[in-house]
N, C-alpha and C positions, 0 to 999 in steps of 0.2 A: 504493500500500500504506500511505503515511503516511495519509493519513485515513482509513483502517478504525482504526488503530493509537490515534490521538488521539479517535476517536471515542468507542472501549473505554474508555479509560482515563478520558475525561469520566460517562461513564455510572459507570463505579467510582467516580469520588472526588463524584459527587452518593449515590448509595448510601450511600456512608461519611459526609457530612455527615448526610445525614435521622436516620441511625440513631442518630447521635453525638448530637447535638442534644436537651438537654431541662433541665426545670428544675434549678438548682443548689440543693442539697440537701448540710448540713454535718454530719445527726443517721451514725452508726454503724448498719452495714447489719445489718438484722435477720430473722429466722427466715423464710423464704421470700419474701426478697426477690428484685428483678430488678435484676440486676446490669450494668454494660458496661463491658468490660474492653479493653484497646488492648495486643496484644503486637506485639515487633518480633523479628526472626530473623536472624544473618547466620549461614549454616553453611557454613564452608570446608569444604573435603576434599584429600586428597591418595593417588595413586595407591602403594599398596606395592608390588603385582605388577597382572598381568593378573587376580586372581582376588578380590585383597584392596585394601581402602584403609580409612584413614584419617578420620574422620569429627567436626570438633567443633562446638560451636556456643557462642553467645557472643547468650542471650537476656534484653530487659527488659520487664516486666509491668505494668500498672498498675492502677485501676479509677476509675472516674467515679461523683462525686465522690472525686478523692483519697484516699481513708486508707490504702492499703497503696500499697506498690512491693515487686519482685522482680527480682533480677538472679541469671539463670543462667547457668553454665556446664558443660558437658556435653561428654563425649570418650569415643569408640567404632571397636572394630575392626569391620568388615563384610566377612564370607568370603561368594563365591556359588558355587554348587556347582551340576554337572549333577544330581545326583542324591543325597539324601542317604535320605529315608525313600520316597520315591516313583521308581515305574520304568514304562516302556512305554507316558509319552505327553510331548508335546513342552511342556515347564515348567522355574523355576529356581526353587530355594532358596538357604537362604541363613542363614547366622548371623552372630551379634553379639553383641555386650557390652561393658561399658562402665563407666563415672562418672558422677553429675552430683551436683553443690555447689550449693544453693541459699541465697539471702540473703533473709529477707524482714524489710521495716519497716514495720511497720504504727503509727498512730495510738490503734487501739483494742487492738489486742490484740498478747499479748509476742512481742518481734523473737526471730529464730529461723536458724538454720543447719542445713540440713538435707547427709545425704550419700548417696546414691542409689545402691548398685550396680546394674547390670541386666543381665539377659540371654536373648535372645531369638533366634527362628524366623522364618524368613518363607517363601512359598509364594507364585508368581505362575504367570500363563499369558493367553494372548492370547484372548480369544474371539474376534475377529475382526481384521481388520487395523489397526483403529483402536480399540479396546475392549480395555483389559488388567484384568482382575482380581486384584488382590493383597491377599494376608494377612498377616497379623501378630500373633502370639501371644511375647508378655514376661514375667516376672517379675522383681520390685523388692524390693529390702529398702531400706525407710527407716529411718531415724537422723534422730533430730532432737532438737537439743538449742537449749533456753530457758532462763530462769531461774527459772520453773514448774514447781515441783516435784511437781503435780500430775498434768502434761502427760503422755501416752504418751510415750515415746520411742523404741520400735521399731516397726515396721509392715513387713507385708510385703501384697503384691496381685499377681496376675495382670492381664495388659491383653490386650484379643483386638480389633485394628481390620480391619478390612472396606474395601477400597480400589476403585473404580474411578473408572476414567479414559478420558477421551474423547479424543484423540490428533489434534487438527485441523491440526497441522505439516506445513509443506509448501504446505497450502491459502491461497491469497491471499499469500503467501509464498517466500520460495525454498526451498528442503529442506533438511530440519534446523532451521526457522527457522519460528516462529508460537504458537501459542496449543494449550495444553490442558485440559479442565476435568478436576479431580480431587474427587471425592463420597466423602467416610469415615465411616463407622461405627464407634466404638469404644466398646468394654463394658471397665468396672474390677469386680473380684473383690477387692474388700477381705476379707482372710483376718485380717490381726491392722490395723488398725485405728489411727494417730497421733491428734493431737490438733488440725491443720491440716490445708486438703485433700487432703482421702476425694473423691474423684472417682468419679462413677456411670454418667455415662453423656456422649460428645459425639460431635454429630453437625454436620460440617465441610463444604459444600460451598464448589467455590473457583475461581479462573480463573487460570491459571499463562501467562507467557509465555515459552518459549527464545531467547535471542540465538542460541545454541551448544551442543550437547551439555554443556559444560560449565559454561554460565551460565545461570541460569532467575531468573525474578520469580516469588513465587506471591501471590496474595489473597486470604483465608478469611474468611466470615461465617459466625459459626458459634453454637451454641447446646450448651454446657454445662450438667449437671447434680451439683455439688456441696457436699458437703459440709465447711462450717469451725468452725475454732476459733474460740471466743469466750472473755470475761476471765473468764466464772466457769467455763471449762473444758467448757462445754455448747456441744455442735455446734447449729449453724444449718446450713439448707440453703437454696443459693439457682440461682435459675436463670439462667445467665447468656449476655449477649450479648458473644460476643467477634470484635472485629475484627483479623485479624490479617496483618502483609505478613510476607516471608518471599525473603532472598537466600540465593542455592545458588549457590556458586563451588567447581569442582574443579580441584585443579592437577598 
């Protein structure tokens, strides 16, 4: 099983070099540019009851060539429920809500502190015994405050992501124990509008690995589409490539 296991993992970290890889560039990223972005993820959890846990996370962000950094933190309740708007077939829902603080320091444009309430919906079910489709529908009010006085400083959006997953645990493996891939879709409904990213559109595929129900790796390459603030307060849009790893610890 170890060299399936070393194999994956060579195949990923050449992925991630090609992609990473390319000229150094010191100019200020401008209006429809291509971006590539390196995020890291650790998200603990922890058990309330049988129905609820505990959910936070502790994220940092970058982009290539250097000019911004992000550090986030983020903390949310998550209830799952037999049944809350739907009845008479076999599925879970689910709610949540939440925090998130964010930091950003940028080179070009003004450092910023943003505070995120949110809360949200979700909706799953199995198509088949290895194939689960889940949904996810959010609303956010942003807060953001600079020392740009000309900057929006409230925003709110809707977010509606699209989840499946391909369940290969077990396989080559012992049970409970191997490899998932997870494929996301997610749409933002910018309703009032900040002055840093307006997020429009990303699309996530990724390769996860379980130690244990409780512990997973995930790997995402992925392909965002948004919208940022710039110094004279005029959004750029840019398309961007984000590589992203991601630890999940429940306790």
């Amino acid at each position: 099983m170890k060299k399936y296991t070393v194999l994956i993992f060579s195949v990923l970290f050449l992925v991630f070099s090609i992609s990473w890889a390319q000229v150094e560039n010191d100019n200020p990223i401008e209006d429809h540019d291509f971006t590539r972005q390196l995020w890291f993820d650790l998200e603990p959890s922890w058990h309330l009851n049988e129905q609820s846990k505990l959910v936070g996370e502790v994220s940092y962000r970058t982009v290539e060539p250097k000019s911004w950094h992000r550090l986030i933190f983020r903390a949310s309740k998550r209830t799952s429920k037999d049944s809350i708007f739907f009845k008479g077939f076999k599925h879970s829902e689910g709610l949540q809500y939440g925090v998130g603080t964010f930091f950003f320091m940028s080179d070009y444009q003004p450092n910023s502190f943003e505070i995120r309430p949110f809360q949200g919906y979700s909706l799953g079910f199995n198509i088949s015994p290895r194939f689960n489709l889940g949904q996810l529908l959010r609303a956010e009010e942003r807060f953001l405050f600079t020392n740009n006085e000309s900057h929006k400083f409230f925003g709110l959006r809707l977010r509606y992501q699209v989840t499946g997953t391909i369940d290969l645990k077990g396989l080559l493996f012992q049970q409970g124990r191997g490899f998932y891939l997870p494929v996301s879709i997610e749409a933002f409904f910018n309703l009032v509008k900040v002055s840093q990213f307006n997020d429009v559109i990303r699309i996530s595929p990724g390769i996860g690995y379980q130690v244990n129900p409780d512990f997973k790796f995930l790997f995402s390459l992925a392909y965002h589409y948004t919208k940022q603030g710039a110094d004279d307060n005029k959004l750029i849009r840019t398309n961007d490539l984000v590589v992203r790893f991601r630890i999940l610890r429940t306790f």
